[in-house]
C-alpha positions in Angstrom: 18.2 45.1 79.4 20.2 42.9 81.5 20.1 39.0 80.2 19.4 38.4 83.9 16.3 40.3 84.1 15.0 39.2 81.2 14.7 36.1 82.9 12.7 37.2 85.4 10.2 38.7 83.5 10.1 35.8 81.4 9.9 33.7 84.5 7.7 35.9 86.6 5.1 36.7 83.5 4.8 33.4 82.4 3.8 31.9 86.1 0.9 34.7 85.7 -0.1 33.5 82.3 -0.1 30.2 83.6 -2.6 30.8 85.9 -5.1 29.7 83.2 -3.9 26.1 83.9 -3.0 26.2 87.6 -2.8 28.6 90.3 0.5 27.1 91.9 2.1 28.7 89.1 1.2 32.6 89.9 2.0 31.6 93.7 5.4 30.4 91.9 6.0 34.1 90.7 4.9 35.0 94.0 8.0 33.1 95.4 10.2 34.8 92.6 9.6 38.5 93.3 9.5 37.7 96.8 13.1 36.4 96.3 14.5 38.2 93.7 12.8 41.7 93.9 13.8 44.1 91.2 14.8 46.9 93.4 16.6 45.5 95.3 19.1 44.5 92.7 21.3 45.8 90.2 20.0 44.4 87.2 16.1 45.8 88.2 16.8 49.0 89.8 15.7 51.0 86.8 11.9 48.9 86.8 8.8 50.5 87.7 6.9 49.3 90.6 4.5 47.6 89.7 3.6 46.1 93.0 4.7 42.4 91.7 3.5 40.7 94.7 -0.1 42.5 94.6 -0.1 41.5 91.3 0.7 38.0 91.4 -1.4 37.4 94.4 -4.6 39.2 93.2 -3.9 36.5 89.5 -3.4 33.5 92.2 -6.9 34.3 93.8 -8.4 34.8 90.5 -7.3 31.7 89.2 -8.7 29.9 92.0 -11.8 30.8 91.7 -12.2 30.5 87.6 -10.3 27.1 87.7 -12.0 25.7 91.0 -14.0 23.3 89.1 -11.1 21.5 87.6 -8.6 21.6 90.3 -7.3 18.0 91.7 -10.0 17.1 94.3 -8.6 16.6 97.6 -10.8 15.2 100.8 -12.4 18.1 103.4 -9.7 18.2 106.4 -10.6 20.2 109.4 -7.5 22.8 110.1 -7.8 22.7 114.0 -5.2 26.2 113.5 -7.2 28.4 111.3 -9.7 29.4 113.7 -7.2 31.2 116.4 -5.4 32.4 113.5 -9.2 34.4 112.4 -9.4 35.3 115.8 -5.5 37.0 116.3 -6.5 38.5 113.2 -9.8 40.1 114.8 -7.6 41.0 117.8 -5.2 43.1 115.3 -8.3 45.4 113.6 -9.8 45.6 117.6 -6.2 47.1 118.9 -6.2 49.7 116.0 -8.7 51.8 117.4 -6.7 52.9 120.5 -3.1 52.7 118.9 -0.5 55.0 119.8 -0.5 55.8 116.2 -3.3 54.4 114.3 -1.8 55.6 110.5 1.6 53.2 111.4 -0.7 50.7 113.6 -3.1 50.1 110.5 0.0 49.4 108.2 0.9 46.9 109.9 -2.5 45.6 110.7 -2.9 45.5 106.7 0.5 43.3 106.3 -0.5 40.9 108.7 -4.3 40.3 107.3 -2.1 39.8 103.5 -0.2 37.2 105.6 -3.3 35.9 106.7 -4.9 35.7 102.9 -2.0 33.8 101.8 -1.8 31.3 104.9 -5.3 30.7 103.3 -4.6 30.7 99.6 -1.4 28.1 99.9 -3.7 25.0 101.1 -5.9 26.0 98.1 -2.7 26.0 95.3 -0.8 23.5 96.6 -2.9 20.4 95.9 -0.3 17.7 95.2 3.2 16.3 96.6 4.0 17.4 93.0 2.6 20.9 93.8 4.3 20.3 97.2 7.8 19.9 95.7 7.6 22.8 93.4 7.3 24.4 96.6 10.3 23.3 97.9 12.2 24.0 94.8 11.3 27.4 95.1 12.0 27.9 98.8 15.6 26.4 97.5 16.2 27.8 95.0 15.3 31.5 96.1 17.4 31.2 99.1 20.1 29.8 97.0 20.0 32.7 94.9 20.2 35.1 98.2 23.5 32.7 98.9 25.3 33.3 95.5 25.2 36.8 96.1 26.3 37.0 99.6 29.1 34.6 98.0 29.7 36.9 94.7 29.2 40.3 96.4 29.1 40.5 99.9 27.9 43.7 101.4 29.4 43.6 104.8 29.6 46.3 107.5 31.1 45.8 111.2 31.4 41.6 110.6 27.8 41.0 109.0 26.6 40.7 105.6 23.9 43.7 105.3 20.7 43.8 103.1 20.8 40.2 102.5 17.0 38.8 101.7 14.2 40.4 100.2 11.4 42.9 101.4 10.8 41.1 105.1 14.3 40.0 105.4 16.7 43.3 105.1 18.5 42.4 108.3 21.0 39.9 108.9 19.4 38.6 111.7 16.1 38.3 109.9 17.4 36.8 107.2 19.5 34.3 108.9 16.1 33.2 110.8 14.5 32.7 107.0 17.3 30.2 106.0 16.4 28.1 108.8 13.2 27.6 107.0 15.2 25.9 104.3 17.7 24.1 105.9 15.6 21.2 106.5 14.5 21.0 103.2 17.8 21.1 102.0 18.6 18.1 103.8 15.6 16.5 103.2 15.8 16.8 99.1 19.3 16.5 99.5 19.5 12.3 100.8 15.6 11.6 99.5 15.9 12.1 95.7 16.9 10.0 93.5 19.5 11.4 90.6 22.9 11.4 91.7 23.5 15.3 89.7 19.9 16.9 91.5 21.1 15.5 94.5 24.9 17.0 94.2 23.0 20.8 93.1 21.2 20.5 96.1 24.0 20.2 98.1 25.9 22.8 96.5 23.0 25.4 97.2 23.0 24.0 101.0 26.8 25.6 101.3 26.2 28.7 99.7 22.7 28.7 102.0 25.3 27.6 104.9 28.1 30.4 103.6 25.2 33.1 104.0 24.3 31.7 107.2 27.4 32.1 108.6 28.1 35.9 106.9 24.7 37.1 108.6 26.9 36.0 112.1 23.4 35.7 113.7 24.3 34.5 117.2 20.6 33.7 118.4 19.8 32.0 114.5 22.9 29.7 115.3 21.3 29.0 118.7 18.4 27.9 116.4 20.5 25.5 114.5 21.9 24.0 117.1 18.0 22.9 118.7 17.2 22.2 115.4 20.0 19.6 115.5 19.0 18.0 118.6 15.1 18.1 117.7 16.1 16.3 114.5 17.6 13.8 116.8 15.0 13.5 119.4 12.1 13.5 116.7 13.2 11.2 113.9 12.5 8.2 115.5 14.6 5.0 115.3 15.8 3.4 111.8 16.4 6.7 110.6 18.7 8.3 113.4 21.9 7.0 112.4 21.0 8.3 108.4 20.3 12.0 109.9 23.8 11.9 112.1 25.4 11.3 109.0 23.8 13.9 107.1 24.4 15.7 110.7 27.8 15.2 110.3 28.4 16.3 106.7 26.4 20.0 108.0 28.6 20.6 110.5 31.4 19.9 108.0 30.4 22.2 106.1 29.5 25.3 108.7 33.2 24.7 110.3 35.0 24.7 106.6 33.2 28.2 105.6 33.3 29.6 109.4 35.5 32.8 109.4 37.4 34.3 112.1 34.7 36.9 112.7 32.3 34.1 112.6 33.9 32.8 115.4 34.9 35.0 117.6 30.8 36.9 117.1 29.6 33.4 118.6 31.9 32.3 121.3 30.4 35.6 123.3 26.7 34.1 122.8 26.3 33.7 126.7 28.6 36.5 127.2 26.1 39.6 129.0 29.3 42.0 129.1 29.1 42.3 125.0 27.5 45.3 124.6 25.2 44.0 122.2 23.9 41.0 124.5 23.8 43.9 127.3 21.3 45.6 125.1 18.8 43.1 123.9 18.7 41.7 127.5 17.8 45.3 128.9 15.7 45.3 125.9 14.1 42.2 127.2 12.9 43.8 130.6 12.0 46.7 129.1 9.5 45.2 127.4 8.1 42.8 130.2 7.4 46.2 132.3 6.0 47.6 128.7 3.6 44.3 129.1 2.7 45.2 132.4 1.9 48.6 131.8 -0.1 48.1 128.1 -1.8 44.6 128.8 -3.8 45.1 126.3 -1.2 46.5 123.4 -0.6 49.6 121.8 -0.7 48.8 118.1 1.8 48.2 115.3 4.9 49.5 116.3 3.5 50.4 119.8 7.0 49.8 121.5 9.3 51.4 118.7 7.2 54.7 119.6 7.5 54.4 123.5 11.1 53.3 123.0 12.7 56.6 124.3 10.5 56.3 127.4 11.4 52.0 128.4 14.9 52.0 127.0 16.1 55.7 126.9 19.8 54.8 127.2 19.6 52.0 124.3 17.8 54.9 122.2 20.7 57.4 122.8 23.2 55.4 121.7 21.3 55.3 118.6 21.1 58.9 117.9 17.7 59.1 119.1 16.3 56.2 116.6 12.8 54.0 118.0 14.4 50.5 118.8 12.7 47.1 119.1 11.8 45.1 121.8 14.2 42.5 119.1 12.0 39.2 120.8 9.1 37.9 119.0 7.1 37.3 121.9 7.7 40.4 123.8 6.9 42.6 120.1 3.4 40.5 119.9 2.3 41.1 123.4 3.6 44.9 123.2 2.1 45.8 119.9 -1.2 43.2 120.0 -2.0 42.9 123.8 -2.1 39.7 125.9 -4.7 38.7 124.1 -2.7 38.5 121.1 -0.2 36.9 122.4 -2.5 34.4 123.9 -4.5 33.9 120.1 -1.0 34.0 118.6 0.3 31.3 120.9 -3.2 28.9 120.1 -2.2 29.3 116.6 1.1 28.4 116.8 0.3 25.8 119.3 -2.3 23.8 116.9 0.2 23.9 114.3 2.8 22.3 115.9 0.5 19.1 117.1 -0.8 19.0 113.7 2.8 18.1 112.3 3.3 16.0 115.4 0.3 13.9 114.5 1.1 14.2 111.2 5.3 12.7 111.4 3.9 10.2 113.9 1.2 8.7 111.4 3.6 8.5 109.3 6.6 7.6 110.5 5.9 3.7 109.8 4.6 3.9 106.1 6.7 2.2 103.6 6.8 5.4 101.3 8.4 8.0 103.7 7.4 11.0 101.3 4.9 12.3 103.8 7.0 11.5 106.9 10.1 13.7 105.6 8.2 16.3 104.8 6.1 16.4 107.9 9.3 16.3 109.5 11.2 19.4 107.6 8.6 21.6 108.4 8.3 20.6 111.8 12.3 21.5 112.1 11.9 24.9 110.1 9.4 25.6 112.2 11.2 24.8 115.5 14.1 26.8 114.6 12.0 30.2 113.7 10.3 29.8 116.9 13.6 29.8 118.7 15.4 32.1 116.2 12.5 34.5 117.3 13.3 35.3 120.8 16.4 36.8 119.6 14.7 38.7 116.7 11.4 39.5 115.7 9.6 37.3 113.2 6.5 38.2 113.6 5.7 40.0 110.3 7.9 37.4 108.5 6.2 35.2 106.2 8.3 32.3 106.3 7.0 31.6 109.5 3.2 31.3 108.0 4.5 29.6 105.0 5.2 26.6 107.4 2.7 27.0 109.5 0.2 26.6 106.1 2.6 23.5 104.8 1.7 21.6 107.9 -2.1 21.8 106.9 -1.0 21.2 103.0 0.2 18.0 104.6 -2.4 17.1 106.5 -5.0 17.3 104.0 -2.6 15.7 101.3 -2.0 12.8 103.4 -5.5 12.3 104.1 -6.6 12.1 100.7 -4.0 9.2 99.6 -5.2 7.3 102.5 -8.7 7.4 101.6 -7.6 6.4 98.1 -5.6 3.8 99.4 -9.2 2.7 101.4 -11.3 0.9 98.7 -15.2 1.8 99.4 -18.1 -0.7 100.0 -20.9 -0.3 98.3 -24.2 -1.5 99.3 -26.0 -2.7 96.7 -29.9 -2.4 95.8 -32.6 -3.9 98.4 -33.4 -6.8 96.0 -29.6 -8.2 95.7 -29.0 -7.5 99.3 -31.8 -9.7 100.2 -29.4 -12.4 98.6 -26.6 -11.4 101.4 -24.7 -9.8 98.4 -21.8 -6.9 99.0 -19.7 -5.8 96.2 -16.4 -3.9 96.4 -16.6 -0.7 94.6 -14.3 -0.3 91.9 -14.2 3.8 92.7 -12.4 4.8 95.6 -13.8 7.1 98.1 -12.5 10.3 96.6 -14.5 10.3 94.3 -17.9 10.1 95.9 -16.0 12.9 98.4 -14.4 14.6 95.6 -17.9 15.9 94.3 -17.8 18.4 97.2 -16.2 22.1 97.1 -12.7 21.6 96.2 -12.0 24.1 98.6 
């Protein structure tokens, strides 16, 4: 047995066994396997599956409910999101029953409602900045890990690094739209915390998160990057805008001192439609606004991929006959779910995005800018999947819900430390009052609200 996957049992087991303390930790080897899956890498080839993240998902949910009682009490938020996201999630079982194929349709119908359950679980787990951070370490760290091996042992075929991420990321454009969830975090972590050696390892995992970047030669992620740059700009607000051009600054350092000739030349035809690629994606494009026109109300999982030989028969002949995608995120969810998917999708992602906007603006004058940063980063990550996703579909990735479930994680922790900032007035009893007596509690609020559900 390899030394290096002995640590990942070690590691993965022990986050399930310590789900008798905490269920963060069983989401934690969640994050691992989702990471570092065994086979998908030399040293775990040879392990059985064991369907690791069934496992550790099924312990997290468990320890939730046997540990509900003692988990850190937070006060009830209203997530304004979670009711289109129940109702796109209705729409998905609905569009099953008149699929083009109900078998593939219903797989992906399953992997979506998992994404769903764990949209729900991560508010539950992560109950803490603490909680929050170990989060972000993770996310790091995982990505960091994808990094050293496109650094060690690059796999690369016609430019671009291939198999790069782990089970929803196994092309380079897909996994170049995951980093983008890091990034910001990188950045974040990288000028907010505190010792000078933690702050130098996070910068050494944003270049090899950076070298990746630029081996997956994503042209529409690098789009991304560049909106996330100028959202950062627009959004940060003044007093901190000439800290983030610095930081800015030291980013684009970095991409241009690891860019590669291939890098290069792959981007400077972005706008060009005479690159066969481009060519293809933007027939692609139109294939699947007629595909809209003609199924309004979708076809099921993989609806286009099967009709693909019908919308784009030239695209699909010059690759041997294989089903193609529509590769937009937008054009897939309206294809596959039906306007009305798109339309539920679109609430969803909507809601989310004014919650972190209310969120970085309530924020954004507190003397402790813990919230604020944070609120910011995953406002950024998700800005950039939203744009990396009209060049590739991210629609079944779960970075994209993993932000989308951080922004209410934020909301609800921020709430809670401002009602425990808020000391409570109690009124006392009827014969004292009659005296014109109030007394300051010497509880806060939380925990008169803290009796409730801690769900």
């Amino acid at each position: 047995m390899s030394k290096v996957l002995l640590v990942w049992l070690v590691t993965y087991f022990g986050g399930l066994l310590l789900a008798l303390v905490h269920p963060i930790y069983p989401f934690l080897s969640y994050l691992i396997f989702y990471y570092a899956p065994p086979e998908k890498n030399w040293w775990g080839e040879h392990l059985p599956n064991l369907r690791w993240s069934l496992v550790a998902s099924v312990v997290m949910l468990l320890s939730v409910l046997m540990k509900n009682g003692s988990l850190e009490r937070l006060k009830p938020t209203k997530n304004p999101a979670f009711a289109w996201l129940l109702a796109f999630g209705a729409n998905i079982v609905v569009v099953t029953l008149w699929a083009e194929n109900r078998a593939r349709s219903w797989y992906w119908t399953v992997a979506l409602l998992k994404i769903i359950v764990l949209y729900t679980l991560m508010p539950v787990v992560i109950r803490t900045p603490a909680q929050f951070d170990m989060f972000a370490a993770a996310h790091i760290g995982g990505a960091t890990y994808w990094g050293y091996k496109a650094w060690d042992e690059p796999k690369i075929s016609a430019g671009r690094l291939k198999d790069p991420g782990g089970p929803d990321t196994q092309n380079e454009n897909a996994a170049a739209a995951h980093v983008l969830t890091v990034l910001p975090f990188v950045a974040v972590y990288a000028f907010s915390v505190k010792r000078r050696w933690l702050q130098g390892a996070i910068v050494l995992s944003g270049a090899f998160i950076v070298n990746m970047l630029i081996l997956c030669n994503s042209r529409g992620s690098i789009v991304a990057l560049l909106a996330m740059v100028c959202a950062a700009v627009a959004l940060v607000g003044r007093g901190r805008r000439l800290r983030l051009v610095a930081v800015g600054l030291g980013a684009a350092a970095m991409l241009f001192a690891l860019s590669n000739h291939r890098f290069i030349e792959r981007q400077q035809t972005t706008v060009e439609a005479k690159d066969g690629s481009s060519q293809g994606r933007l027939e692609a494009w139109a294939a699947g606004l007629k595909f809209m026109r003609d199924h309004p109300l979708g076809t099921g999982g993989r609806g286009f991929h099967i009709l693909s030989a019908e919308y784009i028969p030239d695209i699909v002949q010059d690759h041997g006959g294989e089903e193609r995608s529509v590769h937009d995120t937008y054009l897939q969810l309206a294809a596959e779910w039906g306007v009305q998917g798109l339309i539920t999708w679109g609430g969803f992602i909507a809601t989310t995005l004014l919650m972190l906007r209310r969120g970085r603006k309530d924020t954004a004058s507190d003397a402790n800018p813990w919230f604020f940063y944070r609120f910011f980063a995953i406002e950024l990550a998700l800005i950039g999947t939203l744009i990396a996703g009209v060049f590739t579909s991210r629609l079944y990735g779960e970075s994209l819900y993993w932000m989308c479930s951080l922004a209410f994680v934020m909301r609800r922790l921020h709430a809670t430390a401002m009602t425990e900032k808020e000391p409570a007035v109690v009124t006392v009893p009827a014969p004292t009052r009659r005296l014109g007596a109030r007394i300051p509690a010497t509880i806060s609020r939380t925990a008169v609200v803290h009796r409730q559900s801690s769900f």
